[in-house]
C-alpha positions as CSV (number, residue, x, y, z in Angstrom):
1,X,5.6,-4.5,-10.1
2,X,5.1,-5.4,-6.8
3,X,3.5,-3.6,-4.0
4,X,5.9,-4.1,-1.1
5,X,8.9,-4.8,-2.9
6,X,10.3,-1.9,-0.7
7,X,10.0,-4.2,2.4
8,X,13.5,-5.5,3.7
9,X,13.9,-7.5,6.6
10,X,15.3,-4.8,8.7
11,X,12.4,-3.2,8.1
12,X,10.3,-6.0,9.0
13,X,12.4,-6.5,12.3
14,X,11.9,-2.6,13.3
15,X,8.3,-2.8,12.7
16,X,8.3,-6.0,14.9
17,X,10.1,-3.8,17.7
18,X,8.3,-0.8,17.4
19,X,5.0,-2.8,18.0
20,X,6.7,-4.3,20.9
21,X,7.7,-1.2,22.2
22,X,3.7,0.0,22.0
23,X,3.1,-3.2,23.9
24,X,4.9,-2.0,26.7
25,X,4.5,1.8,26.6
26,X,0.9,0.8,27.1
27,X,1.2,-1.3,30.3
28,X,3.8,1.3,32.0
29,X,3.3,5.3,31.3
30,X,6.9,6.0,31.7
31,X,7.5,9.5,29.9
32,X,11.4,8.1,28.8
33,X,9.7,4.8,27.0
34,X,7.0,7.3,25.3
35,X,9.9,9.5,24.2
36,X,11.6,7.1,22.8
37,X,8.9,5.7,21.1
38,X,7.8,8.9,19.5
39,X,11.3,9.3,18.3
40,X,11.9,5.5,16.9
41,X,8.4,6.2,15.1
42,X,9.8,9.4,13.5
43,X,12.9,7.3,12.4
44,X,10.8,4.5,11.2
45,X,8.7,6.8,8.5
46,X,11.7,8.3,7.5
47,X,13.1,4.8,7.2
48,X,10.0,3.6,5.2
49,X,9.8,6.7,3.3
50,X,13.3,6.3,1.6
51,X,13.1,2.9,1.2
52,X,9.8,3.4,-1.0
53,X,11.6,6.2,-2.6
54,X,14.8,4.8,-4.0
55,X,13.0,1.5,-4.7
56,X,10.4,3.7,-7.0
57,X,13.2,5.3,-8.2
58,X,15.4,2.1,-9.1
59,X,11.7,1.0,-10.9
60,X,11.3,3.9,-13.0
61,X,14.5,4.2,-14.5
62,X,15.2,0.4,-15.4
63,X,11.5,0.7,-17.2
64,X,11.1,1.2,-20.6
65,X,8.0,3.0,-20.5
66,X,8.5,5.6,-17.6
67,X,5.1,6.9,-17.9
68,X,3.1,3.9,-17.3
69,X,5.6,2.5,-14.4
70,X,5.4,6.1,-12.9
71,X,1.3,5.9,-13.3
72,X,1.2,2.4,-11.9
73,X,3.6,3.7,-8.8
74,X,1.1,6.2,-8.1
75,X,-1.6,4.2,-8.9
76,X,-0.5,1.6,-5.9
77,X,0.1,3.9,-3.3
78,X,-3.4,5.6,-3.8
79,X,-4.6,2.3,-3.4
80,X,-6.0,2.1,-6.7
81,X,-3.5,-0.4,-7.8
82,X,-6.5,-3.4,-8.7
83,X,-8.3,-2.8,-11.9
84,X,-12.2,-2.5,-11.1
85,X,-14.7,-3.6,-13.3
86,X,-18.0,-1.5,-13.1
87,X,-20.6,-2.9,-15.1
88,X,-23.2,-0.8,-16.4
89,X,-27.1,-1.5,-14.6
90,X,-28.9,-3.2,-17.9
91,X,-32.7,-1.9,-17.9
92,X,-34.8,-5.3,-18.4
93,X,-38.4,-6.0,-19.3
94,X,-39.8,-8.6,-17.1
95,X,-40.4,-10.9,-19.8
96,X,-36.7,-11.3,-20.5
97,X,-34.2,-13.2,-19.0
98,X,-31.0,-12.6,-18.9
99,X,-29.6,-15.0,-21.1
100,X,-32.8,-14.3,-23.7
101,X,-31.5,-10.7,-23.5
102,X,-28.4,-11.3,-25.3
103,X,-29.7,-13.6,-27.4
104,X,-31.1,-11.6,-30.0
């Protein structure tokens, strides 16, 4: 599963317009340009929204095992989508390295 496989070019192209709209609402502070930039923003998440949406959709119904697709969809947009290891502190004596440790 891949994380941005909801990403088309369109979207890619209105992203790069709405950041060059930013660019230039922030040099001129004309109320029409920040209107319409407030508006194109609103159309953009709803864009972005349903894209992620029918393309999680599309996943979890071509998977065989809907439970762990629909886990690792939410998994990826909580941003826990990289398994962690967490190792465990291991208590020492001084006299012991490491690699004596597991030695015995």
């Amino acid at each position: 599963m891949n994380q941005n496989s909801w990403i088309t070019s369109r979207i890619i192209t209105s992203c790069k317009y709405k950041r060059e709209l930013y660019k230039e609402l922030q040099n001129n502070n004309n109320a029409t340009l920040a209107s319409y930039y407030r508006d194109y923003s609103k159309i953009m998440s709803m864009v972005i929204r349903k894209a992620k949406i029918t393309e999680y959709d599309k996943l979890i119904l071509n998977s065989h095992n809907e439970v762990k697709t629909t886990w690792g969809i939410i998994n990826i947009e909580s941003g826990r989508n990289k398994k962690e290891v967490k190792y465990k502190f291991l208590y020492l004596h001084s006299f012991y390295s490491l690699e004596e440790y597991f030695q015995y």
